[in-house]
N, CA, C and O of each residue as an XYZ file, in Angstrom:
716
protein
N       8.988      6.828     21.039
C       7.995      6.009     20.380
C       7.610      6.691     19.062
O       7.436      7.910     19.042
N       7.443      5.791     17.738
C       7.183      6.981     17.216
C       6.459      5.823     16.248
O       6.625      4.605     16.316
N       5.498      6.665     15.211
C       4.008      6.547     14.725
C       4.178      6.323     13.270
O       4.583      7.300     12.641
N       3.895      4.971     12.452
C       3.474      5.763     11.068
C       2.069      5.482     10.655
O       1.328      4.677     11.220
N       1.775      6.195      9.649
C       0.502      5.619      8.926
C       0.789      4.808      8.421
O       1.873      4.911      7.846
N      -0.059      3.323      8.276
C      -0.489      2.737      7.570
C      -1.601      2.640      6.054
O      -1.476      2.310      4.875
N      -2.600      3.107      6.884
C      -3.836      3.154      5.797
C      -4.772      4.886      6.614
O      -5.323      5.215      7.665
N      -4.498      5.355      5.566
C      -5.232      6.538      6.133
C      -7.039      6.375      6.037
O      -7.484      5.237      5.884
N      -7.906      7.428      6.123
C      -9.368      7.391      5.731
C      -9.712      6.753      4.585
O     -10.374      5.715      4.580
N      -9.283      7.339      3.544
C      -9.453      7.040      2.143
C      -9.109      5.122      1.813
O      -9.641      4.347      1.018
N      -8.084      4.934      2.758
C      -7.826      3.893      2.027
C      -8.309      2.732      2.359
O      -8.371      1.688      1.709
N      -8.831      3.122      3.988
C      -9.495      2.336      4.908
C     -11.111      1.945      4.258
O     -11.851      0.992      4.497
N     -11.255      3.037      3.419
C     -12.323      3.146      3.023
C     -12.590      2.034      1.393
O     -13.600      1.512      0.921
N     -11.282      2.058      0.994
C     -11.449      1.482     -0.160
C     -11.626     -0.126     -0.008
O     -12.315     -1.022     -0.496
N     -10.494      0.053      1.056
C     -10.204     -1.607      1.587
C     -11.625     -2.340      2.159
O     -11.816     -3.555      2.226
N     -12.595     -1.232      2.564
C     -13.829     -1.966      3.110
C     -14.595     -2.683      2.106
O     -15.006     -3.844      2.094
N     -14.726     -1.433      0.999
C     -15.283     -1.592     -0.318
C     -15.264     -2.862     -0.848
O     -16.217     -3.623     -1.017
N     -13.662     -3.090     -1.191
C     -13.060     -4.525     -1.473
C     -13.708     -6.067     -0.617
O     -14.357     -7.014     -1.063
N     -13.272     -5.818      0.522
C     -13.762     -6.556      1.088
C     -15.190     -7.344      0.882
O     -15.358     -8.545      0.667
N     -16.004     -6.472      0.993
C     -17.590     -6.717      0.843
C     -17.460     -6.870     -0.485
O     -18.381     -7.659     -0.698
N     -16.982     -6.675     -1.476
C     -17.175     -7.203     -2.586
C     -16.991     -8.806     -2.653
O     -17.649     -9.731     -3.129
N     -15.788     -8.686     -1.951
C     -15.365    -10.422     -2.378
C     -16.008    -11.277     -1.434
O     -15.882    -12.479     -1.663
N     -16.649    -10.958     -0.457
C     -18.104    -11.747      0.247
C     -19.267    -11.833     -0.420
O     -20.027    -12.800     -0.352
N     -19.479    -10.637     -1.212
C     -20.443    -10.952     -2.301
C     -20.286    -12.190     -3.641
O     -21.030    -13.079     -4.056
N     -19.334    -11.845     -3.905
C     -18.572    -13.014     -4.546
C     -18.409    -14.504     -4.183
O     -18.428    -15.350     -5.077
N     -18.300    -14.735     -3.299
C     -18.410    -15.864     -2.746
C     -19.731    -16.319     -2.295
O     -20.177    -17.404     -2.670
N     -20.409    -15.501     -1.469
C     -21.698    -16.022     -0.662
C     -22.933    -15.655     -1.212
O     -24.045    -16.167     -1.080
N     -22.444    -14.406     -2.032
C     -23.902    -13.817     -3.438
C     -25.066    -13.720     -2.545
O     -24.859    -12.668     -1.939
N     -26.462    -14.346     -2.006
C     -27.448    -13.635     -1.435
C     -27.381    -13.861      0.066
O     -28.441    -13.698      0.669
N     -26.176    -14.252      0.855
C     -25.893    -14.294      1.900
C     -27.002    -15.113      3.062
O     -26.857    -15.143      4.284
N     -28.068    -15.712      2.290
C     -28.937    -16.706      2.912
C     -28.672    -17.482      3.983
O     -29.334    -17.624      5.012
N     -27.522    -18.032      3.618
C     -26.375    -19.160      4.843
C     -25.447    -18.893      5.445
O     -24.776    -19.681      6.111
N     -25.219    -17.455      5.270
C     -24.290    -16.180      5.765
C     -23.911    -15.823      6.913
O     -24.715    -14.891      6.878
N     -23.607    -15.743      7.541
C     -23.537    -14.947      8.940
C     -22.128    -14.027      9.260
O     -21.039    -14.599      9.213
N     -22.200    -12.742      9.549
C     -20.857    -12.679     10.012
C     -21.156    -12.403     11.321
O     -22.154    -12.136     11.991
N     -19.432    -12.621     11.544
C     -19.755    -12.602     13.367
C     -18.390    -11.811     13.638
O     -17.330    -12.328     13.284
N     -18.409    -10.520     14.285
C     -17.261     -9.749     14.806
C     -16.690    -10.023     16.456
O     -17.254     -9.805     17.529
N     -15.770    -10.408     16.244
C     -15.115    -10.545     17.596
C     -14.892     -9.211     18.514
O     -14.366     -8.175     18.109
N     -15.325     -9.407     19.644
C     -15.131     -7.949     20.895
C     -13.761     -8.371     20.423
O     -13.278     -9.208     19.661
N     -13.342     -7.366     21.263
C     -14.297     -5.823     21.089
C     -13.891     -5.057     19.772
O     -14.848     -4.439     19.304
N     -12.628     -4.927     18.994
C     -12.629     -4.600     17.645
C     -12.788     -5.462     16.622
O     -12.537     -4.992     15.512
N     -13.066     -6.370     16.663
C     -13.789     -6.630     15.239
C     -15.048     -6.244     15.213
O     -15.555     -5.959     14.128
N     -15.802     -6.160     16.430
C     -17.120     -5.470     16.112
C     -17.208     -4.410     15.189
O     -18.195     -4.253     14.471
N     -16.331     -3.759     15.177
C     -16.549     -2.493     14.772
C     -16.565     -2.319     13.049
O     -17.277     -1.596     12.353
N     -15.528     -3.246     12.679
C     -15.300     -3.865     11.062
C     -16.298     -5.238     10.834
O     -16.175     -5.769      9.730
N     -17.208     -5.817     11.716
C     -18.027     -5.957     11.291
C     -19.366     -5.494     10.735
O     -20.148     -6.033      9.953
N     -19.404     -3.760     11.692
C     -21.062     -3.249     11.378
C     -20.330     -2.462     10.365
O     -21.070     -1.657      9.799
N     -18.930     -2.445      9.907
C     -19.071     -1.265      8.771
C     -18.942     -1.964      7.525
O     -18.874     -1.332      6.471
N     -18.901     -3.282      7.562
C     -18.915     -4.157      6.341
C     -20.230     -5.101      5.909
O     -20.332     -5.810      4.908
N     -21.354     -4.849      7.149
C     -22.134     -4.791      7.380
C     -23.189     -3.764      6.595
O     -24.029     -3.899      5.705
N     -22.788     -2.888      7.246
C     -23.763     -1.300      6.920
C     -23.793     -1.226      5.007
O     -24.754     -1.022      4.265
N     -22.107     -1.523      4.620
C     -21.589     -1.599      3.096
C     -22.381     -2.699      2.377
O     -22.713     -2.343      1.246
N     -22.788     -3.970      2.722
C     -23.200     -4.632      2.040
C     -24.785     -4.260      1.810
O     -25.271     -4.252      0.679
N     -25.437     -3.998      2.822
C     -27.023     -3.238      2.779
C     -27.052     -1.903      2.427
O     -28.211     -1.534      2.242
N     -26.091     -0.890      2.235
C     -26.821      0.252      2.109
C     -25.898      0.356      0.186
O     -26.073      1.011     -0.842
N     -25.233     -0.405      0.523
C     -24.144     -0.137     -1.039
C     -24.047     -1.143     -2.043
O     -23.432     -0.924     -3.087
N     -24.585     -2.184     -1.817
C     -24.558     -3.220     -2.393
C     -26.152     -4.181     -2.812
O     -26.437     -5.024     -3.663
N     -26.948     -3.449     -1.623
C     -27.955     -3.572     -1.538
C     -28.471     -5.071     -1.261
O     -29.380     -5.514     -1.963
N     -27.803     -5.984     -0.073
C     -27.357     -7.199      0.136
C     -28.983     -7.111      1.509
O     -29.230     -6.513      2.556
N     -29.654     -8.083      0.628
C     -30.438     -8.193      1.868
C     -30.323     -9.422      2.681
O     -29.739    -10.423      2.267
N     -31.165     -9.298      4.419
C     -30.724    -10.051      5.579
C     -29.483    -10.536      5.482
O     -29.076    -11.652      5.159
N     -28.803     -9.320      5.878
C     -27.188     -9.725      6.220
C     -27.579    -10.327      7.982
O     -28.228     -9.632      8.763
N     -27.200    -11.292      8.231
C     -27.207    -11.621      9.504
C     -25.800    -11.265     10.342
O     -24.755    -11.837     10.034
N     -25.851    -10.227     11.480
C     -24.673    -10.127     11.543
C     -24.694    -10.342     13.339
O     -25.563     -9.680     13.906
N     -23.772    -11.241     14.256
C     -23.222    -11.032     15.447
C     -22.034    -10.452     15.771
O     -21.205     -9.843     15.095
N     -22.128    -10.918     17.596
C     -20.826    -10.625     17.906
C     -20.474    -11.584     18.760
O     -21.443    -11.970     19.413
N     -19.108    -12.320     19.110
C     -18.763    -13.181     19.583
C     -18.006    -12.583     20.885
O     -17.150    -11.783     20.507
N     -18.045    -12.720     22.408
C     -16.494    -12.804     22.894
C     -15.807    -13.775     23.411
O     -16.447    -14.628     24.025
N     -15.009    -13.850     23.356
C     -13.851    -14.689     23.432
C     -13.258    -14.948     24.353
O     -12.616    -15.994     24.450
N     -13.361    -13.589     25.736
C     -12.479    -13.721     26.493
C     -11.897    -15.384     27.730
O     -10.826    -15.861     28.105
N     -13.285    -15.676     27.911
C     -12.763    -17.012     28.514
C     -12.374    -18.215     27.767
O     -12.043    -19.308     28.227
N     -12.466    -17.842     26.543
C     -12.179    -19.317     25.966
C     -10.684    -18.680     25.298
O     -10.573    -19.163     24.172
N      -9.557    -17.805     25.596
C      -8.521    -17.690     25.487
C      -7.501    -18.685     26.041
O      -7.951    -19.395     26.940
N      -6.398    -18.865     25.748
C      -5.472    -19.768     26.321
C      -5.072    -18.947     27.613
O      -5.035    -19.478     28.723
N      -4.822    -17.831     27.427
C      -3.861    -17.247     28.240
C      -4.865    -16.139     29.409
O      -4.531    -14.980     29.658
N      -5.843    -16.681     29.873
C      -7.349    -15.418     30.168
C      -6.498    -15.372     31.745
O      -6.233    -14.283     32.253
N      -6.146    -16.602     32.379
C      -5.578    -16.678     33.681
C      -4.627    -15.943     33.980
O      -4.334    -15.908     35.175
N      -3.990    -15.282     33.219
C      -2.239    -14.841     33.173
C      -2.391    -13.388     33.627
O      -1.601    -12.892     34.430
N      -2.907    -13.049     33.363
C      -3.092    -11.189     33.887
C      -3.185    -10.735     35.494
O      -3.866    -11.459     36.220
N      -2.649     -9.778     35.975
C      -2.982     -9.755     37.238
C      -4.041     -9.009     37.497
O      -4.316     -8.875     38.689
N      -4.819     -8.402     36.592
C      -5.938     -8.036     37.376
C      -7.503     -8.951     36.424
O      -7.314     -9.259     35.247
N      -8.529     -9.192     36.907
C      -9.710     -9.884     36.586
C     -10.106     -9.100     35.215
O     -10.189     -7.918     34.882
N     -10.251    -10.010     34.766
C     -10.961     -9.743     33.369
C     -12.501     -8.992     33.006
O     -13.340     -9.104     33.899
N     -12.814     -8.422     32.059
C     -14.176     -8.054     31.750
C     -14.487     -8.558     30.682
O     -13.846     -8.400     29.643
N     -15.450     -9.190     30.790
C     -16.384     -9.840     29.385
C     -17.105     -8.965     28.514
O     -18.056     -8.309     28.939
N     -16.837     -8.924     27.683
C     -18.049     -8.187     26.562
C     -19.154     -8.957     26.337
O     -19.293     -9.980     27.008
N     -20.280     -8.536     25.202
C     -21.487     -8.801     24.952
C     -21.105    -10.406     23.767
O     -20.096    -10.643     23.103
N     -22.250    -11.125     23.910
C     -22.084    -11.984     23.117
C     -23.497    -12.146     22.512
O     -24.430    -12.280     23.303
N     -23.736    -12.147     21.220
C     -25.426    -11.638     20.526
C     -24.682    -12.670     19.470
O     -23.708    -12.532     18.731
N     -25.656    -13.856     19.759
C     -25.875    -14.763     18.655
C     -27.023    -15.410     18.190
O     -27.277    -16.614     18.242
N     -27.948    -14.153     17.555
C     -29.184    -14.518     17.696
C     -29.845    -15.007     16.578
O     -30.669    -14.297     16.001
N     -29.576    -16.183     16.182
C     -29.664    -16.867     15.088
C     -29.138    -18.257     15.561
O     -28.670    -18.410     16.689
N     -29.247    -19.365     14.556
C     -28.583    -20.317     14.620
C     -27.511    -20.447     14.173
O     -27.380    -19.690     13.211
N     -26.646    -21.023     14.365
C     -25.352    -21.111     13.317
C     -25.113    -22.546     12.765
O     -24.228    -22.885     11.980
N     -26.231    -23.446     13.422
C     -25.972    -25.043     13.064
C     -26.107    -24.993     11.352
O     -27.058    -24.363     10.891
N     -25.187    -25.635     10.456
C     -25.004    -25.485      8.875
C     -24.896    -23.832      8.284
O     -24.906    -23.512      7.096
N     -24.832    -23.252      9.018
C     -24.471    -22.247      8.877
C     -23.090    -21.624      8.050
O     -22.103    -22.100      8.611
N     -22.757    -20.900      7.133
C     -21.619    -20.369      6.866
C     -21.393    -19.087      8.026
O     -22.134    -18.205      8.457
N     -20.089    -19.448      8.258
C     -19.493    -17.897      9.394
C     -18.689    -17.596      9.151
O     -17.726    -18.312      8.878
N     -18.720    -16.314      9.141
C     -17.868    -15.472      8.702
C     -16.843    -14.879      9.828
O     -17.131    -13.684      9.890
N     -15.799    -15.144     10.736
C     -15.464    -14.346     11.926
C     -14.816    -13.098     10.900
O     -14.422    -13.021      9.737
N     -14.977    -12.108     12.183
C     -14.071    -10.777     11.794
C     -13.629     -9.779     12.539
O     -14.315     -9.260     13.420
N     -12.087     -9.319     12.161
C     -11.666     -9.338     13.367
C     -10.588     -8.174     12.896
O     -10.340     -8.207     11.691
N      -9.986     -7.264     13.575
C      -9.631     -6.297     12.725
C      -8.085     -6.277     12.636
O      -7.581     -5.717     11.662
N      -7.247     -6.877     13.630
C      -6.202     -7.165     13.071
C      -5.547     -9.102     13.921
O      -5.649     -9.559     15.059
N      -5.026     -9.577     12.818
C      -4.411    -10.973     13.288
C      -3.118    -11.078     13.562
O      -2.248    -10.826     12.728
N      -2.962    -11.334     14.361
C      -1.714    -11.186     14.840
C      -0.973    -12.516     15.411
O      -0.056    -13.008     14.753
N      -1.396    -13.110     16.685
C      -0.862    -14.612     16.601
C      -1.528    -15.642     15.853
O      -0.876    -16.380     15.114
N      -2.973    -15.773     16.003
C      -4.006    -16.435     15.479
C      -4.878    -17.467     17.092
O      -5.568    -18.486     17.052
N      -4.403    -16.565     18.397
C      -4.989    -17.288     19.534
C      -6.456    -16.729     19.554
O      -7.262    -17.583     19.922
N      -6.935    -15.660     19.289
C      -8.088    -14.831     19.109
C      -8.858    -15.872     18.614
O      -9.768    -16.462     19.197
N      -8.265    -16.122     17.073
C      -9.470    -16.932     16.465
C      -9.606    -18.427     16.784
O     -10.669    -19.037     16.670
N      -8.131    -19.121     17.304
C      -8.492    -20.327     18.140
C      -9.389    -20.440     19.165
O     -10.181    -21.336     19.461
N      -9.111    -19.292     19.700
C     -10.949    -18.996     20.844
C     -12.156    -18.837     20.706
O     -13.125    -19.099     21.419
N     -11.939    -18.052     19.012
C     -13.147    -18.076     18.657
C     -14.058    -19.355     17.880
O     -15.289    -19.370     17.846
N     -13.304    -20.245     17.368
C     -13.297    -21.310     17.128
C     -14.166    -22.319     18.035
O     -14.921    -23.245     17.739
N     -13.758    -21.773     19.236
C     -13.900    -22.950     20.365
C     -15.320    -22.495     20.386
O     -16.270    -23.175     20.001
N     -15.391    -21.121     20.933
C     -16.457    -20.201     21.721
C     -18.060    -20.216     20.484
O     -19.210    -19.840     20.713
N     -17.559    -20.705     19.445
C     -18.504    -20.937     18.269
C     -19.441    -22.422     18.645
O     -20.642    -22.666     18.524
N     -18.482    -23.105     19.061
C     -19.308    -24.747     19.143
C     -20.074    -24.651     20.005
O     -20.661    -25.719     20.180
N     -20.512    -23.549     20.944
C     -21.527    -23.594     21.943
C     -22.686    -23.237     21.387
O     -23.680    -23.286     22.111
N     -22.839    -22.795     19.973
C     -23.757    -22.329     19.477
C     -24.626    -23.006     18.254
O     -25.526    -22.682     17.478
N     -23.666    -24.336     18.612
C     -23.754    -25.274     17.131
C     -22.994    -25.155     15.923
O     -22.362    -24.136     15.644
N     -23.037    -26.063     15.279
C     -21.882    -26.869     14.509
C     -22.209    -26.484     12.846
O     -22.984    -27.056     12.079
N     -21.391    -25.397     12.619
C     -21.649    -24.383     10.928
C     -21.162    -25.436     10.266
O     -20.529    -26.380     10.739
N     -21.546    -25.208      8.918
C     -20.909    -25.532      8.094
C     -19.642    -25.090      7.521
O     -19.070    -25.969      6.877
N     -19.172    -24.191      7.571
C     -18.102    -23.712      7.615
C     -17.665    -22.936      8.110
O     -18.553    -22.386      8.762
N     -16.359    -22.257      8.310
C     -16.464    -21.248      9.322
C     -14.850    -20.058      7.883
O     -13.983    -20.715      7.306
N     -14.912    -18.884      7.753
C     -13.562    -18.007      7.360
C     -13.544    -17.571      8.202
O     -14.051    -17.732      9.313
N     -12.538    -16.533      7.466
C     -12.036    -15.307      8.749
C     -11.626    -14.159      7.700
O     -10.839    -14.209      6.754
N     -12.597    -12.883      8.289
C     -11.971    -11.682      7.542
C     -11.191    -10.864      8.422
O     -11.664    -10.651      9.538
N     -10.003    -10.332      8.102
C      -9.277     -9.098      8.891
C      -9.154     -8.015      8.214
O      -9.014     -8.000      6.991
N      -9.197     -6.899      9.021
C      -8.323     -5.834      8.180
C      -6.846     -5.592      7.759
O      -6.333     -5.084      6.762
N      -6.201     -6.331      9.268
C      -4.548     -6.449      8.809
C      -4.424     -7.773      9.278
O      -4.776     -8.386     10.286
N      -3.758     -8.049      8.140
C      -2.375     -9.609      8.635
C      -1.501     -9.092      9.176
O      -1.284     -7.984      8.686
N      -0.687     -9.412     10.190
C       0.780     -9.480     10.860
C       1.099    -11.061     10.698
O       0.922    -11.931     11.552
N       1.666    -11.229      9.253
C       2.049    -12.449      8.893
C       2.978    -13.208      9.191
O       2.945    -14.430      9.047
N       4.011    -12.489      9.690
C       4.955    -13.308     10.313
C       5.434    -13.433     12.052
O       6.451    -13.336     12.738
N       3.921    -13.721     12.215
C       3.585    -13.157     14.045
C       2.815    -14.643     14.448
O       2.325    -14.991     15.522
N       2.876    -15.098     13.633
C       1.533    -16.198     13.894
C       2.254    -17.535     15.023
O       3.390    -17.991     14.893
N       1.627    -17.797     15.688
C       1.418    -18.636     16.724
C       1.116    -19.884     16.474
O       1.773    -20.856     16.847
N      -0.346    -19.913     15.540
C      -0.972    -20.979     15.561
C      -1.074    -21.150     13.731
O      -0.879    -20.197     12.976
N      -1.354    -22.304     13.345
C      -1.425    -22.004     11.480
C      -2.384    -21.437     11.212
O      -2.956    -22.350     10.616
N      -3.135    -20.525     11.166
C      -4.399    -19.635     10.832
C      -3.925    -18.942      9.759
O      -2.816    -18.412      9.687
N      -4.890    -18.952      8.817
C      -4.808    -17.673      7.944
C      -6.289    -17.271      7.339
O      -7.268    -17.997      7.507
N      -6.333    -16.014      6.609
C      -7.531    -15.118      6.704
C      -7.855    -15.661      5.584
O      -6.957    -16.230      4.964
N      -9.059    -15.637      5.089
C      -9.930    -15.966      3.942
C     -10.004    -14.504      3.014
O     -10.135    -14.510      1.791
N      -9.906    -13.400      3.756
C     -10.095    -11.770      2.979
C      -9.417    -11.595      4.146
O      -9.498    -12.110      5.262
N      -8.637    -10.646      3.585
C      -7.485     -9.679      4.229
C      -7.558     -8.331      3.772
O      -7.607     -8.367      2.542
N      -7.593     -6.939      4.271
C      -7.662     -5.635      3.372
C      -5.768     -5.816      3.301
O      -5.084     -6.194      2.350
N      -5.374     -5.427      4.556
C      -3.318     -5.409      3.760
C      -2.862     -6.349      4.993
O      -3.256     -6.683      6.110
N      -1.653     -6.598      3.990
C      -1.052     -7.857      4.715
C       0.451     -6.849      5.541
O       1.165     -6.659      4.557
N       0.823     -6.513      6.162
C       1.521     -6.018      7.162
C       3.516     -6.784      7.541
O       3.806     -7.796      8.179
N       4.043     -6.228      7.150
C       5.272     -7.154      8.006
C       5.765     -6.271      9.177
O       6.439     -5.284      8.884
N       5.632     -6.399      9.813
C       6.139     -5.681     12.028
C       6.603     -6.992     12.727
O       6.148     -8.135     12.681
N       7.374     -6.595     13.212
C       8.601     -7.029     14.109
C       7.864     -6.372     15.700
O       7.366     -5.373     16.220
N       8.316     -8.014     15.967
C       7.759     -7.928     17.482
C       7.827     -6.607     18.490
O       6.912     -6.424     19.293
N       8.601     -5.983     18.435
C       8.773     -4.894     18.845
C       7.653     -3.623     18.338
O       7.371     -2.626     19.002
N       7.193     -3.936     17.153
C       6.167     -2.897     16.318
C       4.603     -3.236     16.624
O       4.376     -4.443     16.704
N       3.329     -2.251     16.836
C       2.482     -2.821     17.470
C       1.538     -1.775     16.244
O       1.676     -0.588     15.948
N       0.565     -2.839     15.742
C      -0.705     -2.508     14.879
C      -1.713     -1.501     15.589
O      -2.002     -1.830     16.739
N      -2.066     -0.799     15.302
C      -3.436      0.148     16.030
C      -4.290      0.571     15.328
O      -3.964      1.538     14.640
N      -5.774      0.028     15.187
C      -6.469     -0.019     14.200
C      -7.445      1.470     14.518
O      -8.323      0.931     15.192
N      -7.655      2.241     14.494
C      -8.720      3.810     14.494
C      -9.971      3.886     13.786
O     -10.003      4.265     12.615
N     -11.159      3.499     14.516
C     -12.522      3.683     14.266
C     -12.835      4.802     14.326
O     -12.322      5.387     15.279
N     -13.673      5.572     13.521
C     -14.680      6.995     13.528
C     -15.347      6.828     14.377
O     -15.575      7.880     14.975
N     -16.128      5.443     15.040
C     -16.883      5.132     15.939
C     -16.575      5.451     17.258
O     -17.469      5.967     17.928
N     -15.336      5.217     17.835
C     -14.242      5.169     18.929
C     -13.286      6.022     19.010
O     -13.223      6.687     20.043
N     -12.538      6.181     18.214
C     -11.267      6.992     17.933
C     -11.612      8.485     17.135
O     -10.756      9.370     17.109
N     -12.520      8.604     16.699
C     -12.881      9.569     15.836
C     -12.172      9.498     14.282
O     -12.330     10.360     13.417
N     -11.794      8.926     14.218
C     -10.779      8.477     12.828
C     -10.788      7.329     12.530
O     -10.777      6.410     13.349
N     -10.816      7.163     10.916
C     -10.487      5.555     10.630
C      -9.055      5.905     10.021
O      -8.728      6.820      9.266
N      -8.369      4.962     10.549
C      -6.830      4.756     10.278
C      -6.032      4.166     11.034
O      -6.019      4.338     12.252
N      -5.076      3.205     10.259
C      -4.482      1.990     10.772
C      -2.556      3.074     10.802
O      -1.971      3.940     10.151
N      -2.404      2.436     11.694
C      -0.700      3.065     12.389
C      -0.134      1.893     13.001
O      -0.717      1.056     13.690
N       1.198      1.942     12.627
C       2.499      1.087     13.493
C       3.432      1.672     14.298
O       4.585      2.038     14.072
N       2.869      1.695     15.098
C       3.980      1.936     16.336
C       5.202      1.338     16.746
O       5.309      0.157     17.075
N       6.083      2.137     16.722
C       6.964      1.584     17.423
C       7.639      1.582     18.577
O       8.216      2.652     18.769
N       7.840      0.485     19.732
C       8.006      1.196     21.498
C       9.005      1.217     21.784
O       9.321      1.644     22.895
């Protein structure tokens, strides 16, 4: 099996930067804003794009959740052992709402068809994007594509994305494996 880097600290770091810029750009005082990170890793690229827009940008009431997904997957039945649900904090409205999902890497696009679904229980936004950290663009399942992307990725089914939080992993840095 063997490992490369993708995006080390530094670059992970720049790519966040970026990111929150071009949400600023678009949504400017984030009033109608919401982002919402999908369990269990997009949470994690949501509070740090999060944390970037209030402490670096100086973006006030960022409204930020977290969504999970797991039962509203296509495929939740298929596993042989029972599933665990994560937290779901949607404490706001989202009816006319702009949402932001985010999610740290895309890969078929069934994630965000769930999340899609798992959103209408909460009322009916006005719009809905999607930020990732990686595209796996030629993996897709369903027609989805990201609104902000940090890098767009080409891996072969055989090659598997692994995204590394400081939070979790002790490191931020993205690697492709290969099995």
């Amino acid at each position: 099996m063997s490992q490369k880097v993708l995006l080390n600290t530094k670059e992970v770091n720049i790519i966040l930067h970026r990111l929150a810029c071009q949400l600023i750009e678009k949504h400017n005082d984030f009033s109608n804003t919401v982002l919402i990170g999908l369990q269990p890793r997009g949470v994690y690229l949501a509070n740090r794009i999060s944390k970037i827009l209030k402490n670096v940008y100086n973006v006030k009431d960022v409204k930020q959740g977290q969504l999970d997904i797991t039962f509203y997957r296509d495929d939740f039945r298929r596993g042989d052992k029972p599933l665990k649900a994560n937290t779901t904090e949607v404490n706001f409205l989202v009816e006319n709402q702009n949402i932001v999902f985010i999610d740290d890497v895309l890969y078929t696009g069934r994630s965000i068809r769930a999340a899609l679904t798992a959103i209408q229980s909460f009322g009916r936004p006005n719009e809905i994007e999607l930020l990732t950290l990686i595209d796996r663009r030629f993996s897709r399942h369903l027609p989805i594509q990201p609104n902000y992307r940090g890098r767009q990725v080409d891996a072969i089914n055989k090659e598997k994305v692994i995204v590394h939080w400081q939070e979790n992993e002790g490191e931020d840095a993205v690697y492709l494996i290969e099995k």
